[in-house]
C-alpha positions, 0 to 999 in steps of 0.5 A, spaced: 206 758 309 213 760 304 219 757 306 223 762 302 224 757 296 221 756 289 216 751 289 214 746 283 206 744 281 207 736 280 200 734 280 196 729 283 202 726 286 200 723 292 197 716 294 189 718 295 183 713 295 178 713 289 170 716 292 164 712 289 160 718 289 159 725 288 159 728 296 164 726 299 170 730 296 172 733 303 172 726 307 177 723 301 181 730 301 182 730 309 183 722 308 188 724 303 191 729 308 192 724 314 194 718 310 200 722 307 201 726 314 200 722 320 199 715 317 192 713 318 189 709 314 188 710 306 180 710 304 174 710 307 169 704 306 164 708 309 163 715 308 155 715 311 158 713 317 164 716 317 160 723 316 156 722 323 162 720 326 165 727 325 159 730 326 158 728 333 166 728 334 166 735 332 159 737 337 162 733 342 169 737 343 164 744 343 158 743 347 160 741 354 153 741 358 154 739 365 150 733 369 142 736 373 144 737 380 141 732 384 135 733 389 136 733 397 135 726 400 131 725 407 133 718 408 140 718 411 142 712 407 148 716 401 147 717 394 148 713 389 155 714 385 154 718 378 152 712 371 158 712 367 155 713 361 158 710 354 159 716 351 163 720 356 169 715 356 169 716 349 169 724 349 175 722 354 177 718 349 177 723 344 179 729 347 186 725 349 187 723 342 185 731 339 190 733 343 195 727 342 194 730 334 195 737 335 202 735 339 204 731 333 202 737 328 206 742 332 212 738 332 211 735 325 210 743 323 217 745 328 221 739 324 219 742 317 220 749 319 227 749 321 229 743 314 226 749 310 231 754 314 237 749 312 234 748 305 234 756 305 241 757 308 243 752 303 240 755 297 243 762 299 250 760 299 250 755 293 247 762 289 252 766 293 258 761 290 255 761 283 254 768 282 263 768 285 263 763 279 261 767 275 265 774 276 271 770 275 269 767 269 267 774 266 275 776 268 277 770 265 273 771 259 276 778 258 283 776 258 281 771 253 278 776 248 284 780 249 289 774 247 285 773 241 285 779 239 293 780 239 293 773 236 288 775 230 292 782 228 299 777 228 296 772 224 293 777 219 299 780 218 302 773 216 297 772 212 298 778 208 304 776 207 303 768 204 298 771 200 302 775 196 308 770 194 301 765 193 299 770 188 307 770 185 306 762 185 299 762 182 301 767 176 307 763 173 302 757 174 296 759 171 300 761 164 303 754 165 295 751 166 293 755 159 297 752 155 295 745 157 288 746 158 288 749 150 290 743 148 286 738 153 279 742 151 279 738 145 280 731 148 275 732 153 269 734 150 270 727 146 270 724 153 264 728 156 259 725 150 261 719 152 261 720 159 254 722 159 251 717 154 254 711 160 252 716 165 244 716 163 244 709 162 247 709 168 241 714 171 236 710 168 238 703 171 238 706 178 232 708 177 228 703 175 231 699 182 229 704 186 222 705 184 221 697 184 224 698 193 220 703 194 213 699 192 216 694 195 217 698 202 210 701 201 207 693 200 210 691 207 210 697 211 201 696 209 202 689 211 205 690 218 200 696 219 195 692 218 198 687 222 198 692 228 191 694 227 188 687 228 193 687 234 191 694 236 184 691 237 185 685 239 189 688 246 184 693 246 178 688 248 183 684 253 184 691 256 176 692 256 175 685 259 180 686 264 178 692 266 170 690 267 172 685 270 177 688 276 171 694 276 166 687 278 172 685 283 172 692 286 164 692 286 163 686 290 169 687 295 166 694 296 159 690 299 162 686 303 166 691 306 159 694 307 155 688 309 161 687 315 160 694 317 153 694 317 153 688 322 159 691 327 154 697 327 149 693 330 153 689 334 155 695 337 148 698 338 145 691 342 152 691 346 150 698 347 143 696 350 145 690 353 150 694 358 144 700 359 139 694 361 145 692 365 146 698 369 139 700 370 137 694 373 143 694 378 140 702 380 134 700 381 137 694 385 141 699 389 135 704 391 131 697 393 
């Protein structure tokens, strides 16, 4: 289905139950589907019988065998009504609820086809606005390089201008500097050897400081790397244990949601046998 918009993979996003074996991915998956959708319930306690269930809802809705005609009676008195069996008022049952589902779809479809259209129709008019922007945006650029351009010329011509009485100024002063520099050379060499003799003290001292930090650094970042190694470690087996001990919890509570499965199903099948007792016995007390 495309929706006119672009889409992004996010991944494993949905909320989704975790199967304990290997054969069931199509159950979880339309669990997952359900969950998230029409808001059934989230896991599958029992994949083995939810299989068959949707064995039998699935053979159900496709095979419609109708009741064996009865023989003719030559008494006068009339024929028992037809036994309501169990199993037609659950297939009742279930085809209201499939066709009460695929009412919801098809109104959970129309819902999300007519936001895509409004999504769309947003979509185009913000691109349409965008792309005015930045036509206008283009024009304005335009009229700002023609601006700078005309400014660039003035200020050159400006330039020129100041350059050439700098280059007056700076003749006059560089004669004047000569002279004095003659003279300053002299002194300066005396004070640049000692300058540099201060200077190299200077270098040596620094450097020795710094070597003694950097050790000192190296020293205390080895102590804290030790330090969170052992701390590593030690989360490492807290995360372990914790995890051991939330998978036995899951285990058990796994069985015990079985073992009540197990015991509604039994339940079930002697109410089952109960009722069939129960109708046989009026039959026959009837055609008595």
């Amino acid at each position: 289905m495309h929706f006119f918009v672009p889409f992004k993979d996010c991944g494993n996003t949905l909320p989704h139950a975790i199967q304990q074996d290997s054969v069931s991915c199509g159950l979880f998956a339309l669990n997952t589907i359900a969950h998230n959708i029409f808001g059934d319930p989230l896991g599958i306690p029992n994949p083995t019988s939810t299989r068959a269930w949707w064995f039998k809802r699935i053979t159900q809705l496709h095979i419609q065998v109708p009741p064996p005609p009865l023989p003719a009676s030559t008494s006068t008195a009339a024929p028992p009504p037809p036994l309501l069996t169990p199993s037609d008022s659950l297939l009742t049952g279930q085809t209201e609820g499939v066709t009460e589902k695929k009412e919801q779809r098809q109104q959970l479809i129309r819902i999300f086809k007519d936001k895509a259209n409004t999504w769309a129709a947003e979509v185009t008019c913000l691109k349409q606005e965008k792309e005015a922007q930045e036509q206008n945006m283009e024009v304005d650029m335009q009229e700002v390089e023609w601006l700078k351009e005309v400014q660039s010329t003035e200020i050159e011509m400006m330039e020129v201008e100041w350059l050439n009485d700098l280059e007056c100024l700076k003749e006059l002063e560089r004669q004047k500097e000569i002279t004095c520099l003659e003279e300053l050379e002299h002194l300066k060499g005396l004070e640049c050897l000692e300058c540099e003799h201060l200077e190299e003290m200077e270098h040596l001292k620094e450097n020795a400081q710094l070597e003694e930090l950097e050790r000192q650094k190296e020293l205390d970042h080895l102590e804290r790397e030790h330090l969170e190694e052992i701390e590593r470690q030690k989360e490492m087996e807290r995360l372990k244990e914790i995890i051991w001990l939330e998978e036995l919890e899951r285990q058990m509570e796994l069985d015990r949601l079985e073992r009540k499965c197990l015991e509604e199903i039994e339940k079930h099948k002697e109410g089952e046998h109960q009722d069939v007792h129960n109708l046989s016995e009026d039959f026959w007390a009837v055609v008595k």
